[in-house]
N, C-alpha and C positions, 0 to 999 in steps of 0.2 A: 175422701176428705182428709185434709194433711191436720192431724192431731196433737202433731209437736208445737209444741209453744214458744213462739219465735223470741230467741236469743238478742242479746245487744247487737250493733250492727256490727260490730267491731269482731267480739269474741263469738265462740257457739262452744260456753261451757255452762253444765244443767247442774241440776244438785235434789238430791234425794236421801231420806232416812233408808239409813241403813236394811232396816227390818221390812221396809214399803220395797226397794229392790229387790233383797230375799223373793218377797212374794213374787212379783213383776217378772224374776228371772225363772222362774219355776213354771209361772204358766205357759211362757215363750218353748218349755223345752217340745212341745208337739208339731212345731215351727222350724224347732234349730238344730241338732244336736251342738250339745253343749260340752266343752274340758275347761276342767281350770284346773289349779293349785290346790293339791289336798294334803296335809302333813298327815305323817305317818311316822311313830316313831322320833326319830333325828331327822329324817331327810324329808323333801319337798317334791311332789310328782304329779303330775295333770293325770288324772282320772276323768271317767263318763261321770258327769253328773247328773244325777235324777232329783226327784222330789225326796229323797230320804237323806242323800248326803250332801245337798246345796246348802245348809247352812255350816258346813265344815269347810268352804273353801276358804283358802287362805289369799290375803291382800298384802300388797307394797315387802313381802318379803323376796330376798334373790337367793335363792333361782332354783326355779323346777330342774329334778336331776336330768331329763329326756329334755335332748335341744330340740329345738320347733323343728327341725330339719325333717323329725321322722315322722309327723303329721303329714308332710308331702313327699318325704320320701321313703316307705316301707322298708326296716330291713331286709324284705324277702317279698317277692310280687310276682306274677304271671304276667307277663304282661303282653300274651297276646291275647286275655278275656278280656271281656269286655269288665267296663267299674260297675260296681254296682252300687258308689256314690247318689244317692237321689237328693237328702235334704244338703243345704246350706251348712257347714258346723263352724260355730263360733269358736277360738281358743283365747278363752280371759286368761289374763293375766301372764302377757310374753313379757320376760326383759327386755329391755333395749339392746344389750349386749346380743340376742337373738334375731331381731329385729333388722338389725346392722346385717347380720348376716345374708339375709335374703337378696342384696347387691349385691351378690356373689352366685347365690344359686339362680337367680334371677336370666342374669349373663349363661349361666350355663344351660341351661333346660327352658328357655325362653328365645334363643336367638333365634332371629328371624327365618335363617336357613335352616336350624334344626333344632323345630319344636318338639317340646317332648308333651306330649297330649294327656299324659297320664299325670303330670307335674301342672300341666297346666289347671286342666279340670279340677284337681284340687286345689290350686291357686284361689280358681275364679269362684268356686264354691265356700273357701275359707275367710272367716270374717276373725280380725286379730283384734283384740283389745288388749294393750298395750297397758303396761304398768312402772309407775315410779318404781326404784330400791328405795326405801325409807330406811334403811341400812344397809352393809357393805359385809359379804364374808372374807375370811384372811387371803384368799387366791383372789377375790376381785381387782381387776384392773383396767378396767375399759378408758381408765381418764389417762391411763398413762398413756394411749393411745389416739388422742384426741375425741375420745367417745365421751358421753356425759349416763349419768345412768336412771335417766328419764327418756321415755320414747320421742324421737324426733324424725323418723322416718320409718314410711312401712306400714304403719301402724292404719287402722280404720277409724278406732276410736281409743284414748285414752281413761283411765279408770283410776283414780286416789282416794281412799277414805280417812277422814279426818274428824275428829270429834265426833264422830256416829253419824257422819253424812255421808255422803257418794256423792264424789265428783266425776261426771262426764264430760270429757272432749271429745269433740265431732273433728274428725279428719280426713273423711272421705264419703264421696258417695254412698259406699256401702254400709259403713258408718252410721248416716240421716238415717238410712233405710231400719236399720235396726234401732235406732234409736228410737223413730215414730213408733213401731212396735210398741216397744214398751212402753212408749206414753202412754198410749191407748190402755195400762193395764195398771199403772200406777199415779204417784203424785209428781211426777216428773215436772218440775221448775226452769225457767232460764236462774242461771248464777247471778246473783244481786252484783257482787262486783268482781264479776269474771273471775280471772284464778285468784284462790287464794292466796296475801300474804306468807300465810303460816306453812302453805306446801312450797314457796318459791324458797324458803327456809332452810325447810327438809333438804328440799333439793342442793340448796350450796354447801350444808352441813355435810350431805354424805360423800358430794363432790370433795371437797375437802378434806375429809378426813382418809381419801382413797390415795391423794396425792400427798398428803402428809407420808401413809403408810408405805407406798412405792417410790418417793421421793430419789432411789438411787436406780431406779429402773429406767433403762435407756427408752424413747419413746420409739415410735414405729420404723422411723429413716434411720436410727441411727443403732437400731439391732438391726436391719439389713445390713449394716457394715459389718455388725460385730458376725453378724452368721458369714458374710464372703474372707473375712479375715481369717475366721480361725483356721486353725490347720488340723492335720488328722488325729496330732496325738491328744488336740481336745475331744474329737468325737468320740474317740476310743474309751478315754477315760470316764467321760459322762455317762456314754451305754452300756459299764459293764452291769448295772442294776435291770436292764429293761430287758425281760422274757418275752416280747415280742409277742404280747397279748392282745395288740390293735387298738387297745381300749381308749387310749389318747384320740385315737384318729372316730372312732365308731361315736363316742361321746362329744365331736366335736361342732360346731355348730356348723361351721363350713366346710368340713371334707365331704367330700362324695363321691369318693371310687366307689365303683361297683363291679361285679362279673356278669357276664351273661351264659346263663347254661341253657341249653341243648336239652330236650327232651323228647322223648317218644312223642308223634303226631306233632311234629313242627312247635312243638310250643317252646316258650323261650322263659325263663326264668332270674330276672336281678336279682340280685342279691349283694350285700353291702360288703366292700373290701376294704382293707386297710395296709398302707403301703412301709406296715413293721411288720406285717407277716411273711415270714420265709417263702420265697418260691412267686412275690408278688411280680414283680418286673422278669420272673423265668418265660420262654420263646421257646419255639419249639426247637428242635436238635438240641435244647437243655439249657441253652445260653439264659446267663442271668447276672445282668450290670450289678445289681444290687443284692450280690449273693452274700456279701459280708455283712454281719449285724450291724457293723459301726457307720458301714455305707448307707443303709435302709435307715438307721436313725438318723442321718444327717438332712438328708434326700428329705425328711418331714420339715425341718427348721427351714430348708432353700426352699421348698414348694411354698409355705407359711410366708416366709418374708424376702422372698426374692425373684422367685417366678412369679406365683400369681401376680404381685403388684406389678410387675412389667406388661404383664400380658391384661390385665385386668384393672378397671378402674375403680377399686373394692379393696378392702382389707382380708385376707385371710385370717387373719386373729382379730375378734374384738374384743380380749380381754377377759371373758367368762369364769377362766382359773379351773373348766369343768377338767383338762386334760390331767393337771396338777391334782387334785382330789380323787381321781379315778386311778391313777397311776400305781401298780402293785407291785412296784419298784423303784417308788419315791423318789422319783423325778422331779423336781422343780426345777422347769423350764427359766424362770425367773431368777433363780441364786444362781443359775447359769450363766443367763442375759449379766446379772448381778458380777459375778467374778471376771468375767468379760470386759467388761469397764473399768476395772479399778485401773 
């Protein structure tokens, strides 16, 4: 018997007290396992959550430091064992900016002629509940990109809380499916008048005030110029701060080189690479195109916004600013983009 309570015909957005989902999402965890957003300190990071730290998850703030990437793609796997994935796991509360992403890894580890099984399974098993930014931190920039920083693909179901409600959108099959769940355990509503005004609000406020802030940053086409124009003695100069720590690349939401190693009894081992590490494009007899530091840090901006877009109908950057904050040699890709244009 279906226990959801059928929505307008038009929208399928629900609405609940805060503290009735609390509960709702707490008795589903024997069902789901469940991550969200948990602050810690300064920073923001998806944690297991149980019935002791569900009421610490955090809502509509950006952005967990861990991009969704590494829920499907482990820095480090076996992957000739079998998964030992069994339940379904939910991850509340992705950005959009993450979200965006998975057009990308989607094409890579989903194409028809070569599926990756291990990406998949976790695919099919992951349920995304997608979240507004109800504000913007100083690296954000998805809008300079054409992104918005509200979920609009990808996503299963959306999530915004506003005056001590929860609002749900239903966006997918799998979506309903969770959502009747939790009818069944809480006070779950259809939305009197669909989405709210006051979140359509939010939403133009923080778009706006992203584009106010990058207002001189070139948008996605027209940094692929600025990256095929420059010349070497810009690379040079930009990388003498980068110690080739990978961190830009491993924090990204779309990179996904990885190695595969060799091990005793045939087994084979991924593990996450990043193409600012010394010795990553090295071939055997030693050769290595990308043996200069300045070349390896170029090689990331062309891969970014000039190979993939060719080859791929996806963005490589959606703006997340995680490379720029992670950077331990203060990099801002952006005052780059930025002095490039003038």
């Amino acid at each position: 018997m279906n226990t959801l309570p059928e929505p307008d015909e038009i929208t399928k957005h629900y609405e609940m007290p805060r503290d009735a989902w609390e509960k709702a999402l707490t008795s589903l965890l024997g069902t789901y396992t469940l991550y969200a957003p948990v602050k810690r300190w300064d920073s923001i990071d998806y944690e297991l959550i149980s019935s002791e730290n569900s009421s610490k998850i955090v809502y509509n703030l950006p952005k967990p430091v861990s991009p969704l990437k590494l829920f499907l793609l482990p820095v480090k796997e076996n992957v000739v064992l079998d998964s030992d994935l069994q339940k379904p796991f939910v991850v509340l509360g992705t950005p959009a900016c993450d979200l965006w992403a998975l057009d990308l890894l989607d094409q890579f580890y989903l194409h028809s002629d070569y599926i990756d099984p291990y990406y998949k399974l976790r695919r099919d098993k992951m349920i995304l509940v997608g979240t507004d930014c109800h504000t913007s931190l100083a690296h954000c920039h998805c809008s300079s990109y054409g992104l918005n920083p509200f979920p609009e693909k990808n996503q299963d179901l959306v999530i915004s809380i506003i005056d001590g409600k929860v609002i749900l959108e239903i966006n997918s099959l799998k979506g309903e499916t969770f959502i009747e769940k939790l009818a069944a355990e809480s006070k779950l509503q259809p939305s009197e008048n669909g989405f709210p005004d006051d979140l359509l609000k939010i939403r133009q406020a923080v778009k706006s005030e992203m584009d106010s802030r990058n207002k001189r940053l070139p948008n996605y086409q027209e940094t692929t110029s600025v990256v095929k124009n420059a010349g070497e003695d810009t690379w040079k100069n930009h990388s003498k701060t980068c110690v080739a720590c990978g961190a830009c690349a491993t924090i990204c939401p779309t990179c996904t080189c990885f190695l595969l190693i060799d091990r005793p009894g045939f087994e084979k081992v991924r593990q996450m690479d990043a193409c600012q590490y010394p010795g990553f494009q090295r071939v055997a007899g030693g050769e290595d195109p990308h043996k200069q530091h300045f070349v390896r840090f170029s090689n990331r901006y062309f891969c970014k916004y000039v190979f993939r877009p060719e080859k791929f109908d996806a963005l490589a950057c959606t703006g997340c600013g995680r490379c720029i904050e992670a950077c331990i040699g203060k990099i801002n890709k952006n005052e780059i983009f930025n002095e490039l244009t003038k």
